[in-house]
C-alpha positions as CSV (number, residue, x, y, z in Angstrom):
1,X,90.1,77.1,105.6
2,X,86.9,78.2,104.4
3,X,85.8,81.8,103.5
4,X,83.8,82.2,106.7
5,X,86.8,81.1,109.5
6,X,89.5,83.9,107.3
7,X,90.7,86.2,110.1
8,X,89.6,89.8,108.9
9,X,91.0,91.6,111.7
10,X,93.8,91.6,114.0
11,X,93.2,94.2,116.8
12,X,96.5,93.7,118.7
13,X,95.6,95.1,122.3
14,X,97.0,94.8,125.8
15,X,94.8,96.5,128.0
16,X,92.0,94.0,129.2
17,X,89.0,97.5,129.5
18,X,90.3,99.1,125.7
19,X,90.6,95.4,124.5
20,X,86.6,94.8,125.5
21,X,85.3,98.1,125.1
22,X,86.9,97.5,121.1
23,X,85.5,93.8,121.2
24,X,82.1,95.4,122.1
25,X,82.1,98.6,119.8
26,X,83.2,95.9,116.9
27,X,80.3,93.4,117.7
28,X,77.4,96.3,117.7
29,X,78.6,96.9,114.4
30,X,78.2,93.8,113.3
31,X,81.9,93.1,112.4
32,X,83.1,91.2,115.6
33,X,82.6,87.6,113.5
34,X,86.2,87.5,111.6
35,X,88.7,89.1,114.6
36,X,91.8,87.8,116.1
37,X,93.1,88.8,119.0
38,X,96.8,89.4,120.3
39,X,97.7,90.7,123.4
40,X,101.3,91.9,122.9
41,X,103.4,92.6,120.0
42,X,105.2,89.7,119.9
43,X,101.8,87.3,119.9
44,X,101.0,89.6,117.0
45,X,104.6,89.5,114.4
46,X,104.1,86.0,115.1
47,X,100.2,85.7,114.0
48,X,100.9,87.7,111.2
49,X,104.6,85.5,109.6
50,X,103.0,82.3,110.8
51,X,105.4,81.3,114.1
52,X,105.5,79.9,117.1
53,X,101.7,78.8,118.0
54,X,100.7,80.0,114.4
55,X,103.2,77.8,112.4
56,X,100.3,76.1,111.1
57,X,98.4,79.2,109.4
58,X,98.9,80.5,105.9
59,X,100.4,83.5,105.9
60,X,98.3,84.1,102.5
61,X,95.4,84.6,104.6
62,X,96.2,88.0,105.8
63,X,93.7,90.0,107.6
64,X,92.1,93.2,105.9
65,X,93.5,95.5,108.2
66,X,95.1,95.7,111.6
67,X,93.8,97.8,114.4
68,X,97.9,98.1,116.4
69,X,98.3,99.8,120.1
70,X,101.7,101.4,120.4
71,X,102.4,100.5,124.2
72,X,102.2,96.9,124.1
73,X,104.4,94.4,126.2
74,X,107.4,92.0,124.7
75,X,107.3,94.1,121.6
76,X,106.2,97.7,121.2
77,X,103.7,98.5,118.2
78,X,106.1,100.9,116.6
79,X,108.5,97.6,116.6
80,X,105.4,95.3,114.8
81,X,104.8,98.1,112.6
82,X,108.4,98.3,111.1
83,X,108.1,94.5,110.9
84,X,104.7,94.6,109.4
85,X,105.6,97.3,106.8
86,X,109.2,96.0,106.4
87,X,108.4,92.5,104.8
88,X,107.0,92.1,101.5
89,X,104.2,89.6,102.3
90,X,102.8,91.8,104.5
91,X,103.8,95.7,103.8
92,X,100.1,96.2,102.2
93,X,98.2,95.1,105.1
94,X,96.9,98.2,106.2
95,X,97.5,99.3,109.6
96,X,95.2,101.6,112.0
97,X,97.0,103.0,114.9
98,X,94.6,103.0,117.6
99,X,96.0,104.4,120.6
100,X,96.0,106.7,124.0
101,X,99.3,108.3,122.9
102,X,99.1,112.2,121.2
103,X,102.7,112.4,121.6
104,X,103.9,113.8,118.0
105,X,106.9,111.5,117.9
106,X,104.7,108.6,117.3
107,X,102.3,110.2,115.4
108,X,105.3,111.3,113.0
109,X,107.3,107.7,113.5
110,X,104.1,105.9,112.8
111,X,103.7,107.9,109.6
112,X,107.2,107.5,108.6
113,X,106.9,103.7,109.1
114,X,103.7,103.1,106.7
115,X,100.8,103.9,109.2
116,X,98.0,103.8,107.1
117,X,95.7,105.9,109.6
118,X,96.7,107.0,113.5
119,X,93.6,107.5,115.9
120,X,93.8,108.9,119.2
121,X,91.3,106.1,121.7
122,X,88.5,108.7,122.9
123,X,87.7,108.6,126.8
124,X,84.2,108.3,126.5
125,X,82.9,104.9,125.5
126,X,79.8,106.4,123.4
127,X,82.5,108.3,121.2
128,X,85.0,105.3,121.4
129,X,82.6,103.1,120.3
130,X,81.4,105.7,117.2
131,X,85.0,105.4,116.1
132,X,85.4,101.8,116.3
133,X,82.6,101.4,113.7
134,X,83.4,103.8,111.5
135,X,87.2,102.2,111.7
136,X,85.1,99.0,111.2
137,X,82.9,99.5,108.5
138,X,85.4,101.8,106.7
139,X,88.8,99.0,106.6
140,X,86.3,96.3,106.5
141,X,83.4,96.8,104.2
142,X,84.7,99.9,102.0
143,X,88.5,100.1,101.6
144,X,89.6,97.9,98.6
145,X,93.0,96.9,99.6
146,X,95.2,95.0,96.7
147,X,95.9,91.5,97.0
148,X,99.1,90.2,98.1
149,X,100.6,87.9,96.0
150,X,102.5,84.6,97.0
């Protein structure tokens, strides 16, 4: 795989609108060239170990961060992020919590599960898409994560 197909974003997201309103915020930013896409939490743990319809990637090719939705279908993204955080090859993948839920319970269980940062999705699309880009540009272009060894 060359340098230019390496996924550098999973944005695991269920709901069609939040899913293209993310898509869109990302590609006005510049930064929509490098994202996967999964649309439930399942799709996503197996993306990210290399199973199922993924068997064929290398799991060495992690992406630089991961935006995660908490409600997602066939496995919720508190479930993906004890997975994500519970395996050594990918524990330092840092994960974004981007979300509709202000409940403190998931604020607090995503924290105690390695969250790296937890955002509340705004309503308005002008303010969504502000924080998309700074989530963008900041995981993406700034934040020096270390590498994960083999």
């Amino acid at each position: 795989m060359n340098r230019s197909d390496v996924i550098e974003l999973l944005l695991v997201e269920d709901n069609p609108d939040d899913l293209a309103l993310t898509l869109r915020a990302l590609g006005k930013a510049g930064l929509s060239r490098q994202v996967h896409v999964a649309r439930d939490g399942l799709e996503a743990v197996e993306f990210l170990f290399c199973e199922g319809a993924h068997s064929g990637r290398n799991i060495a090719e992690e992406p630089k961060v991961i935006l995660l939705d908490l409600k997602l279908p066939k496995l919720d993204g508190l479930e993906v992020l004890k997975r994500i955080k519970g395996d050594p090859r990918t524990k330092l993948i840092p994960v974004v919590v981007l979300t509709s839920s202000k409940e403190q319970r998931d604020i607090i269980e995503s924290y105690q599960l390695g969250v790296n940062s937890y955002i509340v999705k705004p309503v308005n699309f002008e303010r969504f898409s502000e924080a998309v880009r700074h989530l963008g540009h900041y995981w993406l272009l700034h934040n020096q994560p270390p590498k994960i060894a083999e």
